[in-house]
Jmol script that loads the backbone (N, CA, C; Angstrom):
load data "model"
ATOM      1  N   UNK A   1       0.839  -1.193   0.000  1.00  0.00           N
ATOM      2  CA  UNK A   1       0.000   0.000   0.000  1.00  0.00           C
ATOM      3  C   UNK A   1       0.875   1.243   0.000  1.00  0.00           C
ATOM      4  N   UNK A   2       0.179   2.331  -0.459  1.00  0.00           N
ATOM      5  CA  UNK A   2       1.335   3.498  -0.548  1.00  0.00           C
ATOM      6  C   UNK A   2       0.833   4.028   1.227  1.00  0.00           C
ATOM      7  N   UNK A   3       2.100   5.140   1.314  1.00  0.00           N
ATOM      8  CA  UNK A   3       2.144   5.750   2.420  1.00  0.00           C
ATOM      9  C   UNK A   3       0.699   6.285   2.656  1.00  0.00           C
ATOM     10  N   UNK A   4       0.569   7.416   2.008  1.00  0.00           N
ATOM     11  CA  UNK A   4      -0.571   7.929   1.998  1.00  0.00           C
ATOM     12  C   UNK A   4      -1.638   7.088   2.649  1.00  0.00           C
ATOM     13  N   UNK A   5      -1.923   6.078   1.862  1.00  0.00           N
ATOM     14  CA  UNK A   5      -2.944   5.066   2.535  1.00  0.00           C
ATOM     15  C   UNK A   5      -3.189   4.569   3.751  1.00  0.00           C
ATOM     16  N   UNK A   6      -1.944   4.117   3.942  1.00  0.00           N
ATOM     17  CA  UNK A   6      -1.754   3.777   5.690  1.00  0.00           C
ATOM     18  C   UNK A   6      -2.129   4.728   6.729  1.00  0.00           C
ATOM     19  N   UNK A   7      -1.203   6.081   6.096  1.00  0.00           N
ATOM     20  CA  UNK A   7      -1.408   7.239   7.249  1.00  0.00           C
ATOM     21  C   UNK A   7      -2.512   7.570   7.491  1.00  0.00           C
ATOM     22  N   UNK A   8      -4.029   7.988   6.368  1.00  0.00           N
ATOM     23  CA  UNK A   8      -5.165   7.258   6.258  1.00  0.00           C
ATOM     24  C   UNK A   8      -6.102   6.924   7.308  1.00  0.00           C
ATOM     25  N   UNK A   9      -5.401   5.709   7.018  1.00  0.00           N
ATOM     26  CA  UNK A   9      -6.048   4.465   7.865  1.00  0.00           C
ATOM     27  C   UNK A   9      -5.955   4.712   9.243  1.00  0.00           C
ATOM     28  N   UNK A  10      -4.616   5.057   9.699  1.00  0.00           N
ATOM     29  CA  UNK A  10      -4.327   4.875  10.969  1.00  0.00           C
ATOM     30  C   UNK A  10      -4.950   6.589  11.973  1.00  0.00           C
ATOM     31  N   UNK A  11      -4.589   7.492  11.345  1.00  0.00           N
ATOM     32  CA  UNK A  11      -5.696   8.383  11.529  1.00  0.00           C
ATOM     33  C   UNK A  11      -6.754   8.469  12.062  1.00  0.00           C
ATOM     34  N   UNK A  12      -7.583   7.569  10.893  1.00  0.00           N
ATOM     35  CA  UNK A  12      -9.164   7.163  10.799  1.00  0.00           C
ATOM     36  C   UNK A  12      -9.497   6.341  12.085  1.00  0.00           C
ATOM     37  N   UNK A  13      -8.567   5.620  12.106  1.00  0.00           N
ATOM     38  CA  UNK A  13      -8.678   4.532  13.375  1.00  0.00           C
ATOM     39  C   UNK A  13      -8.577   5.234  14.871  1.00  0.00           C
ATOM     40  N   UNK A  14      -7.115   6.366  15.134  1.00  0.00           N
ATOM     41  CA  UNK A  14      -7.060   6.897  15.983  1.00  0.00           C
ATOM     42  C   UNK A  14      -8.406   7.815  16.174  1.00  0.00           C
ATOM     43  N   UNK A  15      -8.786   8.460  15.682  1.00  0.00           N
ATOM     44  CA  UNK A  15     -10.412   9.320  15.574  1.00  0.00           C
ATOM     45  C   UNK A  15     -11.374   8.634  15.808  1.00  0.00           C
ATOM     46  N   UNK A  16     -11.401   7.285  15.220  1.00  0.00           N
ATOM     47  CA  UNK A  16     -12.763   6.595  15.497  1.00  0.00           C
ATOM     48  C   UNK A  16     -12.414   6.139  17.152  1.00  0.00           C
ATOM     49  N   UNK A  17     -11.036   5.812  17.463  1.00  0.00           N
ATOM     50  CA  UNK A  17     -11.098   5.209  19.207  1.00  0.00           C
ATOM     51  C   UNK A  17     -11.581   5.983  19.753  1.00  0.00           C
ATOM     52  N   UNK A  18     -10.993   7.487  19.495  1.00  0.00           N
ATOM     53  CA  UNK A  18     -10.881   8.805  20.776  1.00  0.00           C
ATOM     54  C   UNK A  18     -12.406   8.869  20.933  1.00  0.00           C
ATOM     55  N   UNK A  19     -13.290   8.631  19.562  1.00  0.00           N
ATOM     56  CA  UNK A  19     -14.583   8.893  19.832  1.00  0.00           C
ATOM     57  C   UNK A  19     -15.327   8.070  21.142  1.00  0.00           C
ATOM     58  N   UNK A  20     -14.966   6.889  20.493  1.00  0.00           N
ATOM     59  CA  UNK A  20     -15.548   5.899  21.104  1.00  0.00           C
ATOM     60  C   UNK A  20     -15.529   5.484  22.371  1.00  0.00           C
ATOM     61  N   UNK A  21     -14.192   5.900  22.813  1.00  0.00           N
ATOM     62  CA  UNK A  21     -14.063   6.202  24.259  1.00  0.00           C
ATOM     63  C   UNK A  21     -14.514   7.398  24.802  1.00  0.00           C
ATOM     64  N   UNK A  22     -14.430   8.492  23.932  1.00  0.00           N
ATOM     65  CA  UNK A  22     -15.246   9.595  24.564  1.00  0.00           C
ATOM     66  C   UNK A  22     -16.952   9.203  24.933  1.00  0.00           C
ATOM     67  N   UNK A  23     -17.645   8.429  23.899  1.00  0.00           N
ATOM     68  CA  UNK A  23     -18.728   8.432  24.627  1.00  0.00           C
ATOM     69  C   UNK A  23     -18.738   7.132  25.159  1.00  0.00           C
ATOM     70  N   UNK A  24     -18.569   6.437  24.901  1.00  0.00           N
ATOM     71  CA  UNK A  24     -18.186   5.213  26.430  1.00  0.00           C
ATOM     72  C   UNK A  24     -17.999   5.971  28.082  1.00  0.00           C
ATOM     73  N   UNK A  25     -17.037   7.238  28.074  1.00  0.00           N
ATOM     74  CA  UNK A  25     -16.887   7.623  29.511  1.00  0.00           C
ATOM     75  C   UNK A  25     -18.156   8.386  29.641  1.00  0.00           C
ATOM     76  N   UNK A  26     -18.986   9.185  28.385  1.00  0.00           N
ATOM     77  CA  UNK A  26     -19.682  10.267  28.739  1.00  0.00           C
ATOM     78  C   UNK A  26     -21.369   9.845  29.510  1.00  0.00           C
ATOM     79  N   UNK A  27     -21.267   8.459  28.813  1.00  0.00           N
ATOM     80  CA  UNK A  27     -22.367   7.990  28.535  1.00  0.00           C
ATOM     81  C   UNK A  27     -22.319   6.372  28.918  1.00  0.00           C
ATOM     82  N   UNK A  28     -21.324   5.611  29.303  1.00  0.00           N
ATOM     83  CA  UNK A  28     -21.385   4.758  30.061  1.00  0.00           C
ATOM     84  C   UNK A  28     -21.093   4.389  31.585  1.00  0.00           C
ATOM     85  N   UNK A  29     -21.104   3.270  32.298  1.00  0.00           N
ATOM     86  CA  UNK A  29     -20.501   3.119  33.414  1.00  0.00           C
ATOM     87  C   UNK A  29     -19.691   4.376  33.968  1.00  0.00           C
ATOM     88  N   UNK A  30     -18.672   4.824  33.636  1.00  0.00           N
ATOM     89  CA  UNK A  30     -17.663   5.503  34.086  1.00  0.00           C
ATOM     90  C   UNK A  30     -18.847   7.066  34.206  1.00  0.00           C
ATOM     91  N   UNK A  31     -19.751   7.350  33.667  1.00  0.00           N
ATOM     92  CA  UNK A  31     -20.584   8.910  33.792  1.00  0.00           C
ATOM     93  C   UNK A  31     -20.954   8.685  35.364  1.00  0.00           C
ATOM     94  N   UNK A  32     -21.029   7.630  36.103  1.00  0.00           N
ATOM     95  CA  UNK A  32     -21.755   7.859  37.323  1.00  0.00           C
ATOM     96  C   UNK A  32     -20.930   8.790  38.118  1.00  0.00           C
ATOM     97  N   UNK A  33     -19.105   8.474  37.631  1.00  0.00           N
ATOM     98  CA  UNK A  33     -18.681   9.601  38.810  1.00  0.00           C
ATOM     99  C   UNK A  33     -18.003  11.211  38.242  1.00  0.00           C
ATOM    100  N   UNK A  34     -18.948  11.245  37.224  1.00  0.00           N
ATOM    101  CA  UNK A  34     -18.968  12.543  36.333  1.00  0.00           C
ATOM    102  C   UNK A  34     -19.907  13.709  37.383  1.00  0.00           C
ATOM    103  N   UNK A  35     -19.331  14.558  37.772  1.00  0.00           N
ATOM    104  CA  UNK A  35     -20.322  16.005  38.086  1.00  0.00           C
ATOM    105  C   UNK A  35     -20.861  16.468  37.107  1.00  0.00           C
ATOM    106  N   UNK A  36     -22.146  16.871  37.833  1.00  0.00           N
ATOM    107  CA  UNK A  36     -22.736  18.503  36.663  1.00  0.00           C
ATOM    108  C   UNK A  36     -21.897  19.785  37.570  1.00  0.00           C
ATOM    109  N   UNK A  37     -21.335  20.555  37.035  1.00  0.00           N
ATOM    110  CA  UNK A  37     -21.109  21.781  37.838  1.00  0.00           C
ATOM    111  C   UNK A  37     -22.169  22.987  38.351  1.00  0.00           C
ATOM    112  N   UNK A  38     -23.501  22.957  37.380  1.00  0.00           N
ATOM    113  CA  UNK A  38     -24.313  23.456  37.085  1.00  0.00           C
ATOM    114  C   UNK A  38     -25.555  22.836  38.405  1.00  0.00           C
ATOM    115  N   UNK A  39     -25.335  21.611  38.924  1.00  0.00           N
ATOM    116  CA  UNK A  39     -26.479  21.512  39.543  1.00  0.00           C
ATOM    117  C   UNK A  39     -25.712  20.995  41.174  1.00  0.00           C
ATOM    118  N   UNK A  40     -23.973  21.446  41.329  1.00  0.00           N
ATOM    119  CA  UNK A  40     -23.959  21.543  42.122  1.00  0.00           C
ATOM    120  C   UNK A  40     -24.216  23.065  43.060  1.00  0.00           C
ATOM    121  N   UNK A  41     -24.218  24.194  42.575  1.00  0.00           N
ATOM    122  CA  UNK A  41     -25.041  25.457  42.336  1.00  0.00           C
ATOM    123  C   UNK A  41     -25.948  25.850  42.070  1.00  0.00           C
ATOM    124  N   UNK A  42     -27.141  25.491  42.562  1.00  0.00           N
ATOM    125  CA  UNK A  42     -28.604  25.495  42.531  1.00  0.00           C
ATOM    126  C   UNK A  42     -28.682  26.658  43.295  1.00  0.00           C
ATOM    127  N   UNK A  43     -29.286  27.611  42.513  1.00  0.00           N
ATOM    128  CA  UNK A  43     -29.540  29.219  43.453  1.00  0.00           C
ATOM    129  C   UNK A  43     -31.442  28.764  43.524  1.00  0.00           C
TER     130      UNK A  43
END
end "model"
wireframe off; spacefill off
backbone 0.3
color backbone group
C-alpha cells in the first residue's frame, strides 16, 4: 500500500477510538462519577 494510505487508515482509526471512548466515559458506566457543575449550584 502506498504511504498515503496507511497514514489514512491509521488516523481514521485513531479518531474513530478517541470517539468511542469519549462516549463510552460520557455515557457509560464511568458517567456515574462525572459532576454537573451546574447543579452543584442550585440558586
Amino acid at each position: 500500500m502506498e504511504t498515503a494510505t496507511v497514514i489514512s487508515i491509521t488516523i481514521g482509526a485513531f479518531l474513530v477510538g478517541i470517539t468511542g471512548l469519549s462516549v463510552y466515559t460520557a455515557f457509560g458506566p464511568p458517567s456515574k462519577s462525572l459532576d454537573d457543575p451546574f447543579e452543584d449550584h442550585e440558586d
